[in-house]
C-alpha positions as CSV (number, residue, x, y, z in Angstrom):
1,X,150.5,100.0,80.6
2,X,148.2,102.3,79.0
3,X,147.7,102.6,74.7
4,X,150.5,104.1,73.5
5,X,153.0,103.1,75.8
6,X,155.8,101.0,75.1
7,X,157.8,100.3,78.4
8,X,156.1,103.2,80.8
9,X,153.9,106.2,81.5
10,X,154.9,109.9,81.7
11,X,152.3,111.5,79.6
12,X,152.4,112.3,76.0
13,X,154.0,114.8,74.0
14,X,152.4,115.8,70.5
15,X,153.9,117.2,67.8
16,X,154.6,120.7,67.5
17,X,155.0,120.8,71.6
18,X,158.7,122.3,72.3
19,X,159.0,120.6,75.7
20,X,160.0,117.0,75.7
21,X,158.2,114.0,77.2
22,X,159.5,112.4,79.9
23,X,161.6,109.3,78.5
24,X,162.8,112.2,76.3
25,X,163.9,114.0,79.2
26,X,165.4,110.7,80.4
27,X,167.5,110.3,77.4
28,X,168.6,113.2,76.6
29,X,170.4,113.0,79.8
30,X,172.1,110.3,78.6
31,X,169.9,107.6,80.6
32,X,168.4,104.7,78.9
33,X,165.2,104.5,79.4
34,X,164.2,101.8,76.5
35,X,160.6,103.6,77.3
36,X,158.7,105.2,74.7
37,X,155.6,107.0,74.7
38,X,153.7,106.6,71.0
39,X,152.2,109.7,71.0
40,X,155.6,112.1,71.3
41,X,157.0,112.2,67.9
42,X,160.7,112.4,69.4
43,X,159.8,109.2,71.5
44,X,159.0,107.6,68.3
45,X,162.2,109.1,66.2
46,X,163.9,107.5,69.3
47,X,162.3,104.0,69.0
48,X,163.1,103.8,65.1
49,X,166.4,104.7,65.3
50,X,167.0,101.9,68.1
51,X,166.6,99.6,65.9
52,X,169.3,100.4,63.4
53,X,170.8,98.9,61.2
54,X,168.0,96.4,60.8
55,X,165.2,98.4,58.0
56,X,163.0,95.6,58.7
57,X,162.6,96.1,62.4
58,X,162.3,99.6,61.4
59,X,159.9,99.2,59.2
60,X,157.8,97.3,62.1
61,X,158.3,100.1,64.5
62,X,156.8,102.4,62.3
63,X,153.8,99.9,61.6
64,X,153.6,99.5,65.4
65,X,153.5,103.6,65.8
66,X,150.8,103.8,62.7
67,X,148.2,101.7,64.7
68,X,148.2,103.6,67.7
69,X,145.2,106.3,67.6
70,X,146.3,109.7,68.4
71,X,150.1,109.1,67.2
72,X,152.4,111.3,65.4
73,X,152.3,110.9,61.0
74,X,154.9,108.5,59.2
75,X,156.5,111.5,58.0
76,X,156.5,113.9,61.5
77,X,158.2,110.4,62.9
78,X,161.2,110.6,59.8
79,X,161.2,114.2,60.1
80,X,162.0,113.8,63.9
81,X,164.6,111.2,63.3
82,X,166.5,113.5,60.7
83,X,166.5,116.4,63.5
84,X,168.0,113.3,66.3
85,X,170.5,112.3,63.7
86,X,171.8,115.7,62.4
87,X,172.0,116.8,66.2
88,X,173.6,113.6,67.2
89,X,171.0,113.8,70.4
90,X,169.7,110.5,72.5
């Protein structure tokens, strides 16, 4: 598993990019993937919000995405999870 990776590999999707990563893809399908890729910011938004309702593991998921070089900001991350939670997608 490559930097960046929690769970798999399908290449990275940076912020700003319309077309969604693969585990994004995957999701938004309605498969569970429990992959992420820490450099797509929806990936991330994804990862956050799996841990609900527990603010400490979210807390450590964003600590986790903050270390990786490359990844999306704190606030593109929160930003991302609004936009999953007002459109109710995966």
């Amino acid at each position: 598993m490559s930097a960046g990776m929690v769970g798999g590999d399908d290449g990275p999707v940076h912020p700003g990019v319309a077309v969604p990563c693969g585990h994004c893809s995957r999701a938004a399908r309605g498969q569970r993937t429990g992959r992420y890729h820490l450099h797509c910011v929806r990936c991330c938004a994804r990862l956050v919000r799996s841990c609900r309702p527990w603010r400490e593991a979210q807390e450590a998921m964003l600590a986790l995405i903050a270390r990786q070089p490359g990844r999306p900001s704190k606030a593109d991350v929160i930003e991302a999870l609004r936009a999953l939670d007002e459109t109710g997608a995966a």
